[in-house]
Structures are given as C-alpha cells and as structure tokens.
C-alpha positions, 0 to 999 in steps of 0.5 A: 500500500503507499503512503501518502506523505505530505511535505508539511505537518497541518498549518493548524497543529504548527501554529499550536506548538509555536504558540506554547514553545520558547523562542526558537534560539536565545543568546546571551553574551555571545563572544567568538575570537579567532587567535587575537581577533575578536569576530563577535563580540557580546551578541544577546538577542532572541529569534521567535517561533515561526520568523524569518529572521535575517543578519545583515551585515558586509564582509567582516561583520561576524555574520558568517561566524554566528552561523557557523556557531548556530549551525554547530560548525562551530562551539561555543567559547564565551556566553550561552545559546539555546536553540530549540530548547537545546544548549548549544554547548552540550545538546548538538547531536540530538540539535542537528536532527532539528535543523536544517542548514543550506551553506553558502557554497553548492552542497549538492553532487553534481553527478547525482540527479536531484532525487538520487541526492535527496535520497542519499541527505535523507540517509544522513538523518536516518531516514529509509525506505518508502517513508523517504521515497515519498518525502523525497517525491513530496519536496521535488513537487512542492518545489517545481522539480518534478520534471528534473528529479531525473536530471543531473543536477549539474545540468541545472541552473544556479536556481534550481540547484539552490532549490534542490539544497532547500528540499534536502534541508527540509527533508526531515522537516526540521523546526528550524533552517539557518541559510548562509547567504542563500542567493549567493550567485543568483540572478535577480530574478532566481533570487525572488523566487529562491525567497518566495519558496522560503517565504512560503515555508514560514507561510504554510509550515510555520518554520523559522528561518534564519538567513545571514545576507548582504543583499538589501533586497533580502534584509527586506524580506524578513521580519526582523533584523539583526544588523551587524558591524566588526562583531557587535549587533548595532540594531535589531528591529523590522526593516520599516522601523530601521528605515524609520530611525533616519530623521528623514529623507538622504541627501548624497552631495558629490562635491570637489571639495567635500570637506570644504563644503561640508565645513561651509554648510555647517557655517552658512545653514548650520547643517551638520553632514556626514562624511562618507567615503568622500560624498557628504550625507545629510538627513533631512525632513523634505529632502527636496526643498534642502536640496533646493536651497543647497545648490542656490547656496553652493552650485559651484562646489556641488558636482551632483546631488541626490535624495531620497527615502531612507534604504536599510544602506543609509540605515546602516551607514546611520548606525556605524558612519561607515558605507555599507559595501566597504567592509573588509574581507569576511572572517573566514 
C-alpha cells in the first residue's frame, strides 16, 4: 500500500506548538575570537517561533561566524545559546536532527540527479525506505522539480540547484533552517523566487528561518533584523522601523571639495553632514526643498546631488558612519 506523505505537518497543529514553545534560539553574551581577533563580540538577542529572521551585515561583520556557531560548525567559547530548547554547548547531536542548514557554497553532487541526492541527505538523518521515497517525491513537487528529479543536477541552473539544497534541508522537516547567504550567485530574478519558496515555508509550515545576507533586497524580506558591524549587533528591529530611525529623507552631495563644503554648510545653514567615503550625507525632513536651497547656496562646489527615502544602506551607514559595501574581507 503507499503512503501518502505530505511535505508539511497541518498549518493548524504548527501554529499550536509555536504558540506554547520558547523562542526558537536565545543568546546571551555571545563572544567568538579567532587567535587575537575578536569576530563577535557580546551578541544577546532572541529569534521567535515561526520568523524569518535575517543578519545583515558586509564582509567582516561576524555574520558568517554566528552561523557557523548556530549551525554547530562551530562551539561555543564565551556566553550561552539555546536553540530549540537545546544548549548549544552540550545538546548538538540530538540539535542537528532539528535543523536544517543550506551553506553558502553548492552542497549538492553534481553527478547525482536531484532525487538520487535527496535520497542519499535523507540517509544522513536516518531516514529509509518508502517513508523517504515519498518525502523525497513530496519536496521535488512542492518545489517545481518534478520534471528534473531525473536530471543531473549539474545540468541545472544556479536556481534550481539552490532549490534542490532547500528540499534536502527540509527533508526531515526540521523546526528550524539557518541559510548562509542563500542567493549567493543568483540572478535577480532566481533570487525572488529562491525567497518566495522560503517565504512560503514560514507561510504554510510555520518554520523559522534564519538567513545571514548582504543583499538589501533580502534584509527586506524578513521580519526582523539583526544588523551587524566588526562583531557587535548595532540594531535589531523590522526593516520599516530601521528605515524609520533616519530623521528623514538622504541627501548624497558629490562635491570637489567635500570637506570644504561640508565645513561651509555647517557655517552658512548650520547643517551638520556626514562624511562618507568622500560624498557628504545629510538627513533631512523634505529632502527636496534642502536640496533646493543647497545648490542656490553652493552650485559651484556641488558636482551632483541626490535624495531620497531612507534604504536599510543609509540605515546602516546611520548606525556605524561607515558605507555599507566597504567592509573588509569576511572572517573566514
């Protein structure tokens, strides 16, 4: 007789066991150092049942640490974790059986075909027979591979090999999926779709997700943000409340003598501007009339200027004075 396997538990019976669960992982003074350089530095913060929940930050941020250490990649060398309820100190056998984990660079083996490499992830977490054959078969539905499931998975497309990695983190429907910068080498349009099935895990399976990124467009996605910078989480709030932190819209000014100018409008408009990287930025209410009164005031010194709403870039350079994309070289 076969058995029907469906690729998620009811939406109605998730929703009940978060409700009465603990937050899905809980740090507290979290510090990792590698020889003398100290990659994280005093991390404390919870992540929900059910969020998705990203960690931003440019190269050098610590953001690949943490998720090493989450992952159990790594142990612990100062503060406490609990993921699931379980000390990441001393639980992280029974805890692998309770997440999934999707790496930065491809996992999946290329001469395999997508179900032989689902079957053989299956095996990793004890999984057998027709109970695996039928999971297997439910996720390669679920997620649009039906009609590759017998292809090479070197013939597919970056896309669709990052979809195949997801099926087999999901494979033995973990509480948990920790993602490490999962749009790594996707084109635009692969990347919205690789989150759309992300989304729609949350959505209809009520799993919480954890993704490490650089990519704005996927700091948006998530419900909250932990933004990261040379170690230390510098913020922690959704997207829209971030962006609401910055008085205003930003004004970017490219002048030919940037601090000159920055001193003149301090003078002339008691206006206080940031210098970044060589551009002058100002946060203003009514960025458009500022711009206005500043290029009759200083036209001959300004090369160029632009405003706008507040982006989680300007969000960050706000937090550190620092531009988002000048990080150094990532950790490890």
């Amino acid at each position: 007789m076969e058995v029907s396997v469906s690729p998620f538990d009811s939406a109605a019976a998730k929703s009940l066991r978060v409700q009465k669960l603990p937050p899905a992982v809980k740090i507290n003074g979290l510090s990792f150092s590698y020889r003398d350089r100290r990659a994280l530095d005093d991390l404390s913060f919870a992540i929900e049942r059910g969020e998705i929940f990203g960690l931003l930050g440019p190269n050098g941020s610590g953001k690949s640490t943490l998720f090493k250490l989450l992952s159990t990649l790594l142990s612990l060398q100062s503060g406490e974790a609990r993921i699931l309820g379980y000390d990441l100190r001393a639980d992280t056998i029974a805890l692998r059986r309770r997440i999934g984990v999707v790496f930065q660079h491809p996992s999946v083996d290329g001469k395999l075909t997508v179900s032989e490499n689902l079957m053989h992830h299956g095996h990793l977490f004890g999984l057998k027979g027709e109970y695996l054959r039928q999971r297997s078969a439910a996720m390669v539905r679920w997620l649009g591979l039906a009609k590759r499931a017998n292809d090479l998975a070197e013939t597919l497309s970056g896309g669709l090999q990052r979809r195949v990695e997801l099926a087999q983190a999901f494979l033995h429907q973990p509480e948990l999926l920790i993602l490490d910068e999962p749009s790594t080498g996707l084109d635009p349009s692969a990347r919205r779709e690789f989150l759309s099935y992300v989304s729609r895990l949350r959505e209809e399976q009520s799993a919480t997700i954890v993704l490490t990124t650089h990519h704005m467009e996927e700091a948006e996605r998530c419900d909250r943000l932990g933004i990261l910078h040379e170690g230390k989480l510098v913020a922690l709030a959704s997207p829209s409340e971030l962006k609401s932190q910055v008085g205003g819209d930003v004004v970017v000014i490219n002048a030919k003598n940037p601090e000159a100018l920055r001193q003149q409008m301090q003078l002339r408009m008691q206006t206080q501007a940031l210098l970044v990287d060589g551009t002058l930025r100002i946060e203003r209410p009514r960025g458009h009339e500022f711009v206005r009164d500043v290029v009759e005031a200083f036209g001959d010194h300004i090369e160029s200027v632009t405003f706008g709403k507040p982006t989680l870039e300007d969000v960050f350079v706000h937090l550190t004075g620092h531009r988002f994309y000048a990080g150094r070289a990532e950790e490890r």
